[in-house]
C-alpha positions in Angstrom: -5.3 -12.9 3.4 -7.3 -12.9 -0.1 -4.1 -12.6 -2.8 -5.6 -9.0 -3.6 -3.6 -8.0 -0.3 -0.6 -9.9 -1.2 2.9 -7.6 0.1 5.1 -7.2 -2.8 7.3 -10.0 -1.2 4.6 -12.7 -1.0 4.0 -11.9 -4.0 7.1 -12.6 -5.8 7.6 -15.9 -3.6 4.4 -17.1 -5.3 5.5 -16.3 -8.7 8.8 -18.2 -7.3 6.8 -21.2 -6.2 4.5 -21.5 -9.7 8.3 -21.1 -11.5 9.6 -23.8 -9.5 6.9 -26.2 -9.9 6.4 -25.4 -13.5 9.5 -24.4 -15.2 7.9 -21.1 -16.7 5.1 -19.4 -16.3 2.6 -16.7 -18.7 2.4 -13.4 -17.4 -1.5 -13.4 -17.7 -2.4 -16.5 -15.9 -0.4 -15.7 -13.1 -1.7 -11.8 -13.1 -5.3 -13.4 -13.3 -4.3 -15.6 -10.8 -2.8 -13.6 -8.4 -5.4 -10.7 -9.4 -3.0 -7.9 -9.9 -1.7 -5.8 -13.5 0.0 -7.6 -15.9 2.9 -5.1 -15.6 3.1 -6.2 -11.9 3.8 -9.7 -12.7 6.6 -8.3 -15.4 8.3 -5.7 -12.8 8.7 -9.5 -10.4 10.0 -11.2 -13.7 12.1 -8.3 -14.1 13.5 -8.4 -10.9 13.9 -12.0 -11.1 15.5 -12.0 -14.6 18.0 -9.3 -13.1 18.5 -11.5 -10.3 19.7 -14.4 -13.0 17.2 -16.5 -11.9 15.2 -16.8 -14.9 14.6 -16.2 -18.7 11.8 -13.8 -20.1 10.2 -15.0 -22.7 7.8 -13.5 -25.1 4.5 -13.7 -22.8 6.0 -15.0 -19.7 9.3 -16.6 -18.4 11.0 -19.7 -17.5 13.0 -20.9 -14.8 17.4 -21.0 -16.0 18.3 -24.5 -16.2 15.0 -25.9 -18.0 12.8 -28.0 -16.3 11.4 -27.2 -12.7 14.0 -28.4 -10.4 11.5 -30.2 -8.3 10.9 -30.2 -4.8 13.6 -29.5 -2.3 15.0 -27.1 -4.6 13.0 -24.6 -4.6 14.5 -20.5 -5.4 15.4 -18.6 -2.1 12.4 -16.5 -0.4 12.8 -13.1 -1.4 13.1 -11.6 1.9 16.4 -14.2 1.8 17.5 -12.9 -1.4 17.0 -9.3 -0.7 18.2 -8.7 3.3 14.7 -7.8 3.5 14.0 -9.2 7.4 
């Protein structure tokens, strides 16, 4: 699956994963990236923000609690999160 047919869910657990590994991430690399609108990748910050997971930023967002965590850390899949499944 090209990441033009991402679900909304798969999505967001990629914008999780880049978080995670990077500690904060710009809202136009990852919309480049992930080839969807910039105001897509702000509604999943959004969401995520709401969730108190992380910080927006001016451009982007970082993960609450500074650095990236690591590995074995990593944020909850959404579906997790959300009761989705």
């Amino acid at each position: 699956m090209s990441t033009t047919e991402l679900l909304p869910s798969e999505r967001l657990d990629r914008v999780q994963r880049k978080l995670q590994a990077d500690g904060h991430i710009r809202i136009t690399a990852v919309s480049r990236e992930l080839g969807v609108s910039s105001e897509t990748i702000r509604r999943d910050l959004k969401r995520l923000a709401d969730d108190g997971l992380v910080e927006m930023v001016r451009g982007g967002a970082r993960l609450l609690g500074g650095e990236a965590e690591g590995p074995g850390t990593s944020l909850p899949p959404v579906a997790q999160r959300t009761g989705a499944l």
